[in-house]
Kinemage of the C-alpha trace (Angstrom):
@kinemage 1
@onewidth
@group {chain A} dominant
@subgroup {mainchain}
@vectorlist {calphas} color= white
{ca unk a 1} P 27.107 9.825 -80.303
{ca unk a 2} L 26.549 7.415 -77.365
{ca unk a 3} L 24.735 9.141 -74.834
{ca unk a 4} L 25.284 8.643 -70.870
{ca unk a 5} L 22.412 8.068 -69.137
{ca unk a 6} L 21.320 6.038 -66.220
{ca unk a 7} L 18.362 5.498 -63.755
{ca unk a 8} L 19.365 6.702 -60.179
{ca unk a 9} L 17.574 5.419 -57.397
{ca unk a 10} L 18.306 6.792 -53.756
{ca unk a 11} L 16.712 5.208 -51.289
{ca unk a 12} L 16.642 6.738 -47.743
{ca unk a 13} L 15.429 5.215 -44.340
{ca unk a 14} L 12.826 2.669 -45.586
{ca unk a 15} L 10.846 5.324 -47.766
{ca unk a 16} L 8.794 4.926 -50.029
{ca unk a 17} L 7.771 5.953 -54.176
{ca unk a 18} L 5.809 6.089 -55.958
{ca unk a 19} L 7.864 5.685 -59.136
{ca unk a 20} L 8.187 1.591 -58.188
{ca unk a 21} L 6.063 -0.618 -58.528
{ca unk a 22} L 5.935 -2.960 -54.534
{ca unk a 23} L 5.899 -6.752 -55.227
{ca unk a 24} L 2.190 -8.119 -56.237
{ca unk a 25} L 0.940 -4.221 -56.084
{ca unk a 26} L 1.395 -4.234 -51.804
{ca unk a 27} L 3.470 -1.178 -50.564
{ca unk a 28} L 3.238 -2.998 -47.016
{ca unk a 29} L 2.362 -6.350 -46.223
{ca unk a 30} L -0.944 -6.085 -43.904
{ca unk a 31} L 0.174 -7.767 -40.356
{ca unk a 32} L -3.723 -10.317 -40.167
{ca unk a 33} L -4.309 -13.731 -40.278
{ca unk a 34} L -3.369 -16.810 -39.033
{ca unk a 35} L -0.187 -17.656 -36.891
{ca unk a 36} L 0.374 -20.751 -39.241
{ca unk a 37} L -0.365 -21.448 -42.785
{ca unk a 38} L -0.652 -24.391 -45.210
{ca unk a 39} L -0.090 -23.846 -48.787
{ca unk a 40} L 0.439 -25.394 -52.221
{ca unk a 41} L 2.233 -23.194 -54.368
{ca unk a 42} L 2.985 -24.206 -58.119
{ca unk a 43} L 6.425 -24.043 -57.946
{ca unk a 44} L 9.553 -26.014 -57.407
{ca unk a 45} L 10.921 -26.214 -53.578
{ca unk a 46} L 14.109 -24.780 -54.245
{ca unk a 47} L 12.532 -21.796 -56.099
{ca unk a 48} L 10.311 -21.468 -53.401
{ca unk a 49} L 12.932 -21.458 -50.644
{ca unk a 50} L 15.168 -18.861 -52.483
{ca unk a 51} L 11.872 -16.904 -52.300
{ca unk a 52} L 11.057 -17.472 -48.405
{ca unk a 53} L 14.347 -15.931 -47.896
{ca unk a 54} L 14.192 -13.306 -49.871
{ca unk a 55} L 10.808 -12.618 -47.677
{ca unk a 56} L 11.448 -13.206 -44.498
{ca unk a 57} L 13.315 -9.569 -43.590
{ca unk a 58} L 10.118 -8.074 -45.116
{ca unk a 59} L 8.374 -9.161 -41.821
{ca unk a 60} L 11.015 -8.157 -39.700
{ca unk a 61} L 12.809 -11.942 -39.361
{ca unk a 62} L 16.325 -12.956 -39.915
{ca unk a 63} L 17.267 -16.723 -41.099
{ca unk a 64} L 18.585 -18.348 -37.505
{ca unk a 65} L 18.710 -21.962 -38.548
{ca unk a 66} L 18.753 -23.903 -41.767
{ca unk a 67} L 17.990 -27.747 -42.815
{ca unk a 68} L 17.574 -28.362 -46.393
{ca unk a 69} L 14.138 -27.169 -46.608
{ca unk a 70} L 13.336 -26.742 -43.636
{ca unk a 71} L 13.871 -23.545 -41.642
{ca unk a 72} L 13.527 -20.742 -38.786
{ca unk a 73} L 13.990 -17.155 -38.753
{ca unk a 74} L 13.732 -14.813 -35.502
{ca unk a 75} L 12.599 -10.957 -35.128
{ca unk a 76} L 14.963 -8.362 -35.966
{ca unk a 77} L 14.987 -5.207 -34.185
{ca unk a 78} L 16.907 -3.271 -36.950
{ca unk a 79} L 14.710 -4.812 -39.511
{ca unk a 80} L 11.294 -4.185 -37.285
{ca unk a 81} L 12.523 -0.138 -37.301
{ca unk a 82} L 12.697 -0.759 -41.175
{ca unk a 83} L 9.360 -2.332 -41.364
{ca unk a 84} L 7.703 0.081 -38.731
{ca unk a 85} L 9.218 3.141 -40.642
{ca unk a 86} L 7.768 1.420 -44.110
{ca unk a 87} L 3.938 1.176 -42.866
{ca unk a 88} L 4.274 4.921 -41.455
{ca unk a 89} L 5.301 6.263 -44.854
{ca unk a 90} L 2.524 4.687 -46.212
{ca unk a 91} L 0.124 6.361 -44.243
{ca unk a 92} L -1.151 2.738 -42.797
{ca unk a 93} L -0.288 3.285 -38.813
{ca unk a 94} L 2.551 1.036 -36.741
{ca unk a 95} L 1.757 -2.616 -36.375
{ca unk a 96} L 1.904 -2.329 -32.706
{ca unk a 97} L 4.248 -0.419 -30.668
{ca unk a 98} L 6.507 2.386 -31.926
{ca unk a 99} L 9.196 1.521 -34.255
{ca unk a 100} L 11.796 2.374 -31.035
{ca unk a 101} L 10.095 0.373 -28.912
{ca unk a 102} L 11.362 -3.677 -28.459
{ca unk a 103} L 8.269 -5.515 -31.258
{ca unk a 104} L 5.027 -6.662 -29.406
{ca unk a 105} L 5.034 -10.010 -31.108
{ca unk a 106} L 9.063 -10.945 -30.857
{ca unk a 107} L 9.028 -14.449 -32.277
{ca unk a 108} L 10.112 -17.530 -34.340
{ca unk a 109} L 9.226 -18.253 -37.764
{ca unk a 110} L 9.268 -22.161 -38.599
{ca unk a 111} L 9.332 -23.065 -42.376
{ca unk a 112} L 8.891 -26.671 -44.095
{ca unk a 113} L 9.059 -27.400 -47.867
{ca unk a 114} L 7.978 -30.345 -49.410
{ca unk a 115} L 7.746 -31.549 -53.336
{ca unk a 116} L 4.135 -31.880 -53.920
{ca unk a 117} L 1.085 -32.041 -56.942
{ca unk a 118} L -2.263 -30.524 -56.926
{ca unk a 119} L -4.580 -31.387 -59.702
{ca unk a 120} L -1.838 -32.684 -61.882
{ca unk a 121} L 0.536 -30.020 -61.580
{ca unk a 122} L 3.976 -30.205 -59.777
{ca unk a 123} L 4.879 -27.768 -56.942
{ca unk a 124} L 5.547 -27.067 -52.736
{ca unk a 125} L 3.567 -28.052 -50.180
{ca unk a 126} L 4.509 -24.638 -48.429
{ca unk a 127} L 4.171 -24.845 -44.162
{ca unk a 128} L 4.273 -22.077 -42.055
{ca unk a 129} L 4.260 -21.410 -38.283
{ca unk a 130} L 5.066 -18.361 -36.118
{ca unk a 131} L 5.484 -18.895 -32.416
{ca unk a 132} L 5.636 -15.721 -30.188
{ca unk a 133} L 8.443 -15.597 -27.261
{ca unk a 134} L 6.466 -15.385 -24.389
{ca unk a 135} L 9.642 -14.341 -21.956
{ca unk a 136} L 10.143 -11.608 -24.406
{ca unk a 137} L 6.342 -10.117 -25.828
{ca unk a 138} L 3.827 -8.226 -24.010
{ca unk a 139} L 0.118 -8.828 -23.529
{ca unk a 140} L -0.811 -7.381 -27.040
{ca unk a 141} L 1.562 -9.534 -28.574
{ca unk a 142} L 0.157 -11.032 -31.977
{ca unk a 143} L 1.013 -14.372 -33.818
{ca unk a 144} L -1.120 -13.328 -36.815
{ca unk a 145} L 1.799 -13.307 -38.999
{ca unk a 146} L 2.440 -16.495 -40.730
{ca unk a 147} L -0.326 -14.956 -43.679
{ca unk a 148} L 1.860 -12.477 -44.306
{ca unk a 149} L 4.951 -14.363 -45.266
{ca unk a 150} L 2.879 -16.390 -47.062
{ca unk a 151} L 1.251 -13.871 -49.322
{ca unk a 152} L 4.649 -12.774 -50.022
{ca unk a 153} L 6.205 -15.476 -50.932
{ca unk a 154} L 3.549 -16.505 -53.042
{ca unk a 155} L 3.771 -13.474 -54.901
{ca unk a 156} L 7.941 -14.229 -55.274
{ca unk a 157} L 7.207 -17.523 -56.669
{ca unk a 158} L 4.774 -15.967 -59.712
{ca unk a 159} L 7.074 -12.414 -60.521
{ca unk a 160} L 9.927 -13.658 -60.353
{ca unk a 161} L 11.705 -16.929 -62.469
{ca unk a 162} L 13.826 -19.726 -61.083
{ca unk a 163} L 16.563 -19.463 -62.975
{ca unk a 164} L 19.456 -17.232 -62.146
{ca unk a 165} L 20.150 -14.641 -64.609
{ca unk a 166} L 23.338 -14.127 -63.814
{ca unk a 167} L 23.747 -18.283 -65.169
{ca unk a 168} L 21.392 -17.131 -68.449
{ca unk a 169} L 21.657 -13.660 -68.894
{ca unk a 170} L 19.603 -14.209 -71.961
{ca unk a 171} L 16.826 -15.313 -70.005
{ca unk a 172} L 14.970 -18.690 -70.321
{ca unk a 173} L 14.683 -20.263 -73.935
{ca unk a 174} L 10.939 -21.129 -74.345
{ca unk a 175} L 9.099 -23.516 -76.808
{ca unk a 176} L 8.039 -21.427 -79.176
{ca unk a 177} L 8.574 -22.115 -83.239
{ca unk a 178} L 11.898 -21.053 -84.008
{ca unk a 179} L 11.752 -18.009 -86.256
{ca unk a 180} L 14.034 -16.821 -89.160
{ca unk a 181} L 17.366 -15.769 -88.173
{ca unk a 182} L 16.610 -11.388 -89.018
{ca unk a 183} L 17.876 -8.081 -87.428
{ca unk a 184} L 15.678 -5.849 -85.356
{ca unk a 185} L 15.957 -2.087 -84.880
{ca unk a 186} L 15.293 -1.507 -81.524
{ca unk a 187} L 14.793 2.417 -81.083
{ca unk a 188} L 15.658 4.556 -78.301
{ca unk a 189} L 13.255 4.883 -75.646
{ca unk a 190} L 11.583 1.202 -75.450
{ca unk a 191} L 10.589 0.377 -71.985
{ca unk a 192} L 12.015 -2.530 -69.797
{ca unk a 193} L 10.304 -3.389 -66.745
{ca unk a 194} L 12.731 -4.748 -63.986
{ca unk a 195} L 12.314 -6.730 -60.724
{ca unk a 196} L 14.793 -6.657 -57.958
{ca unk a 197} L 16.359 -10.180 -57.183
{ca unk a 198} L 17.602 -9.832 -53.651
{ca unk a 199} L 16.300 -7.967 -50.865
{ca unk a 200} L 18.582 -4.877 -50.061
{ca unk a 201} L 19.553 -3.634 -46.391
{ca unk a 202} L 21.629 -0.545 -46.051
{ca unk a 203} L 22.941 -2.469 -42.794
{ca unk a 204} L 24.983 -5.203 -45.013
{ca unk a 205} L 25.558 -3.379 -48.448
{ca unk a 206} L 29.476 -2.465 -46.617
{ca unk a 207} L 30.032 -6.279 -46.014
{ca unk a 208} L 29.453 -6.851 -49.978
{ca unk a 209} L 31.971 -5.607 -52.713
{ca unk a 210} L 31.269 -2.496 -54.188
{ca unk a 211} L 30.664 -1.468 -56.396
{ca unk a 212} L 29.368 -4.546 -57.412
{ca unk a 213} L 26.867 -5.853 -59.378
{ca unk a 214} L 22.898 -5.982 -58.063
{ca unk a 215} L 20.773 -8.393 -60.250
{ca unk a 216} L 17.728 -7.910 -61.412
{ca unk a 217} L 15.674 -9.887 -63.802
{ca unk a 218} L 13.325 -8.470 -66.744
{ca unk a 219} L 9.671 -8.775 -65.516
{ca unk a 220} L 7.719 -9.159 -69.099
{ca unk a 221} L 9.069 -10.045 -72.722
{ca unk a 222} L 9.850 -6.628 -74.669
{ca unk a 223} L 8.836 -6.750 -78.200
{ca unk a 224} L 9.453 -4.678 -81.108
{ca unk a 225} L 6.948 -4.960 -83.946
{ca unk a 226} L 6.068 -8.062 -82.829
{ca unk a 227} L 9.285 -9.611 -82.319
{ca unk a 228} L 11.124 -10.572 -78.550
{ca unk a 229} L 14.335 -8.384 -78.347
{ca unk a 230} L 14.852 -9.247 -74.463
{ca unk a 231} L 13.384 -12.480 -72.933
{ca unk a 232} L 11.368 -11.885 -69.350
{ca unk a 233} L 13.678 -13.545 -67.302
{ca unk a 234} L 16.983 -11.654 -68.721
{ca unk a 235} L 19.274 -9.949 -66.764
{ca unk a 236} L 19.086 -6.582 -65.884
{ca unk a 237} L 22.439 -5.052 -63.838
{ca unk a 238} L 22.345 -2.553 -61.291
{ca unk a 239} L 25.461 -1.078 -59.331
{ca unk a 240} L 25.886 0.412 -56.105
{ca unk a 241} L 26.714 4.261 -56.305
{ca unk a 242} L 27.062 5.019 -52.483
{ca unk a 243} L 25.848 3.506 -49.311
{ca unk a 244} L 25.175 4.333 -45.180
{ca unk a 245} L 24.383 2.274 -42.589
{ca unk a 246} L 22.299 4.463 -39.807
{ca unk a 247} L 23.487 5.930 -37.407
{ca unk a 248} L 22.929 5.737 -33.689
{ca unk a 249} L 21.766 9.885 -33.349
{ca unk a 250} L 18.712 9.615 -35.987
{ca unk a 251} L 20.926 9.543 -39.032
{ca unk a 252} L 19.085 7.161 -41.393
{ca unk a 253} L 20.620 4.955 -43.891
{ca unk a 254} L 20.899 5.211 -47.013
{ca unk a 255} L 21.016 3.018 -50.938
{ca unk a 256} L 22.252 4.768 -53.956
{ca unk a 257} L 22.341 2.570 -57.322
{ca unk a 258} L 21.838 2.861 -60.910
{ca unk a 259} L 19.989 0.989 -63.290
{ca unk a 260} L 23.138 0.098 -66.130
{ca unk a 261} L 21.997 -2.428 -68.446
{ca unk a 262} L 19.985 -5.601 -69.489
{ca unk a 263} L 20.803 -8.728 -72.126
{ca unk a 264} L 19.332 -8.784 -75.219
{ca unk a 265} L 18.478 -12.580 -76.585
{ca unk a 266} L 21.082 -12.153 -78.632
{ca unk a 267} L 23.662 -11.693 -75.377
{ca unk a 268} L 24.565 -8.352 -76.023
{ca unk a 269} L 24.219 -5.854 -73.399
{ca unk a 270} L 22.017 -2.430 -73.739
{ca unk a 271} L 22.260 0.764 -71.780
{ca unk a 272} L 19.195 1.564 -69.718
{ca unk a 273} L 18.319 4.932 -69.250
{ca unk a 274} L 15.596 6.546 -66.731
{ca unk a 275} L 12.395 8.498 -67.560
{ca unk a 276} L 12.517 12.611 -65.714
{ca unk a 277} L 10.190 12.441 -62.718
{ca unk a 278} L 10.289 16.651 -62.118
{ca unk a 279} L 7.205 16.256 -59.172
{ca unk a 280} L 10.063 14.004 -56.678
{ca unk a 281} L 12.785 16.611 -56.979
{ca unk a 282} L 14.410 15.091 -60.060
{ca unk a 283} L 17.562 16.818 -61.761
{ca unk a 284} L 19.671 16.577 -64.813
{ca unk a 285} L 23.513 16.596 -63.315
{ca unk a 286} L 26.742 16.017 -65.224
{ca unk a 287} L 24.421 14.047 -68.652
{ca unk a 288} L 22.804 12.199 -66.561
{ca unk a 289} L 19.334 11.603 -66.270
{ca unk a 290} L 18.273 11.719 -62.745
{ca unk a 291} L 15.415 9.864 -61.136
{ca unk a 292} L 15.849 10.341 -57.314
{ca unk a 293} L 13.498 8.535 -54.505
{ca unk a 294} L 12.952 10.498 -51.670
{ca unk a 295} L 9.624 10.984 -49.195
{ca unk a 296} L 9.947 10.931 -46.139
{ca unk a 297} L 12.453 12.527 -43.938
{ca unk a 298} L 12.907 9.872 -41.026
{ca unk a 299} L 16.142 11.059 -39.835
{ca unk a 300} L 14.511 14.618 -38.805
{ca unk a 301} L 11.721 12.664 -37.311
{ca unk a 302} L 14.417 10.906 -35.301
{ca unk a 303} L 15.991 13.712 -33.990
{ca unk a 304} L 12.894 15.209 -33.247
{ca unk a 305} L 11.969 12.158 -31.095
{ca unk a 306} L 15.449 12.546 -29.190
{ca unk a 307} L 14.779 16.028 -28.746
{ca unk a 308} L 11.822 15.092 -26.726
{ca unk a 309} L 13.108 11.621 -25.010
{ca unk a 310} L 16.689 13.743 -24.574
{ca unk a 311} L 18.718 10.088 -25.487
{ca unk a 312} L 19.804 9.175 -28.343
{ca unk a 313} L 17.519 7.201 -31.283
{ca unk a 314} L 18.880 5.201 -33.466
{ca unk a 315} L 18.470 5.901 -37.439
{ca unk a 316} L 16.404 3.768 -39.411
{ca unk a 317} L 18.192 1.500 -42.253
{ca unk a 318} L 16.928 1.926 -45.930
{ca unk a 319} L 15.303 -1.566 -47.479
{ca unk a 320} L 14.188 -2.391 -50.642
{ca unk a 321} L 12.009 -5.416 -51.192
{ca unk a 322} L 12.893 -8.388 -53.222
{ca unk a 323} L 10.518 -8.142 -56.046
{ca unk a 324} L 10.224 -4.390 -56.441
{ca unk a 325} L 9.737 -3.102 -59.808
{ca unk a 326} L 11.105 -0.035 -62.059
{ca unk a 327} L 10.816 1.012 -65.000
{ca unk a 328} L 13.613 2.393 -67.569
{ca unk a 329} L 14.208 2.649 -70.779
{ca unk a 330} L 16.809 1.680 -73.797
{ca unk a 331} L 19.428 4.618 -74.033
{ca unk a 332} L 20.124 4.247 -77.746
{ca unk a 333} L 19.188 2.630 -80.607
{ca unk a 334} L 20.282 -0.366 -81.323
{ca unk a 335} L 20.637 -3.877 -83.639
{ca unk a 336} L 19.523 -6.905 -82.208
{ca unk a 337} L 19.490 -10.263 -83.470
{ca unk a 338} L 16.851 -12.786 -83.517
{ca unk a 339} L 16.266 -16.570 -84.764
{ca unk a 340} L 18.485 -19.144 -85.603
């Protein structure tokens, strides 16, 4: 008997849990450093552009312009509520002003890519500058913002692969010895780890098709007595369940999706399932196993806040960084086939 079970994930105004796993072990990038940065990154410029984007909302910036590798991204306002609302759940302050208040540092983000080598081995010479709007900061306005980006995009570049799953679901073929063509029994209960491809914005889930498809891409080889049933790399398929953008009186938004599947190397596709997590308010509904992701409550603190200010405040969207790891597991046994 198949059984039907399924990681859900709700994610509600830019909380947090502790159940994921944030990209390169970071929960919230730490706003210090330099206002530009120079960096050669082992990886190939398009790979690292795909990852700059997926980076840039996680510092509050939007893509404004694009040249072939070569770019600029303004401050967000939505985002910076996103990003303010993050480091507060995490217990590590504002970065400036309050997450209602117009950012400190309002800016520009300038990008350059360029194919390079160091020691031998091909990559991106990775440039980045941050300019601050003078008409539009105050006096405690910071620039030191171009490390951040950085560090995340340098983590992008390692976790995650630069091929496109949804092109090779099986994942990338590698050089190993080919090995005898055998079956393997791969019981129920195995662990995948998963990243997230994209970053997700509650803001612009309405403007995609639901309930479509959200990639995500196998984080480590899984073996089974020693053999690789599903290639890091593979894809790993997520759908959208609900969404809600905020609202303008405090009501925050809101991600719902489940964890479905991921391809074997042999192309076949296997249910996912998601381990009980009873200490977040987890609960078995309708067969399904339940993991649900909620901390904070930022749309009470909102009202509270407009209680006091006696206008309205607007909700606070619900993110997810690109990157972002989960765990699940295979939801029955199954065959897989290996070797040529």
């Amino acid at each position: 008997m198949v059984k039907c079970q399924f990681l859900l994930l709700l994610v509600a105004g830019a909380t947090l849990s502790i159940a994921q796993t944030a990209p390169c072990g970071r929960n919230v990038v730490a706003f210090s450093g330099s206002s530009k940065e120079d960096r050669f990154l082992p990886a190939p410029a398009e790979h690292v552009k795909a990852c700059v984007l997926r980076a840039l909302p996680v510092v509050a910036s939007r893509l404004s312009k694009e040249n072939g590798l070569s770019l600029e991204a303004k401050t967000d306002m939505a985002l910076w509520r996103s990003v303010q609302q993050r480091r507060e759940d995490s217990g590590v302050g504002m970065w400036g002003r309050s997450k209602y208040a117009r950012p400190a540092g309002m800016g520009t983000f300038y990008v350059s890519m360029e194919p390079s080598s160091e020691d031998n081995i091909a990559g991106t010479r990775l440039r980045i500058e941050f300019r601050i709007s003078r008409m539009r900061s105050t006096a405690a306005a910071t620039s030191a913002v171009a490390t951040p980006l950085m560090e995340e995009v340098a983590c992008l570049t390692q976790i995650l692969t630069p091929g496109d799953p949804l092109k090779s679901p099986r994942g990338p073929e590698t050089d190993a010895a080919p090995v005898e063509a055998t079956t393997v029994n791969v019981p129920e209960g195995v662990t995948v780890k998963l990243l997230l491809r994209e970053f997700l914005y509650s803001r612009e889930i309405k403007k995609q098709q639901m309930p479509g498809p959200i990639p995500f891409e196998v984080a480590e080889n899984v073996k089974v007595d020693g053999a690789t049933v599903i290639r890091r790399g593979a894809l790993g398929i997520g759908r959208f369940i609900s969404t809600k953008a905020a609202g303008g009186r405090g009501q925050s938004g809101e991600l719902q999706f489940v964890l479905e599947e991921v391809t074997a190397v042999d192309g076949q596709k296997l249910g996912l399932a998601g381990a009980m997590d009873r200490s977040r308010g987890s609960r078995v509904d309708l067969g399904f196993r339940v993991e649900q992701y909620v901390i904070v409550n930022s749309e009470q603190a909102a009202r509270d806040r407009m209680a006091k200010v006696g206008f309205p405040i607007p909700g606070i969207e619900a993110v997810a960084r690109a990157g972002t790891g989960y765990e699940a597991q295979i939801a029955v046994d199954s065959r897989v086939q290996i070797g040529r």
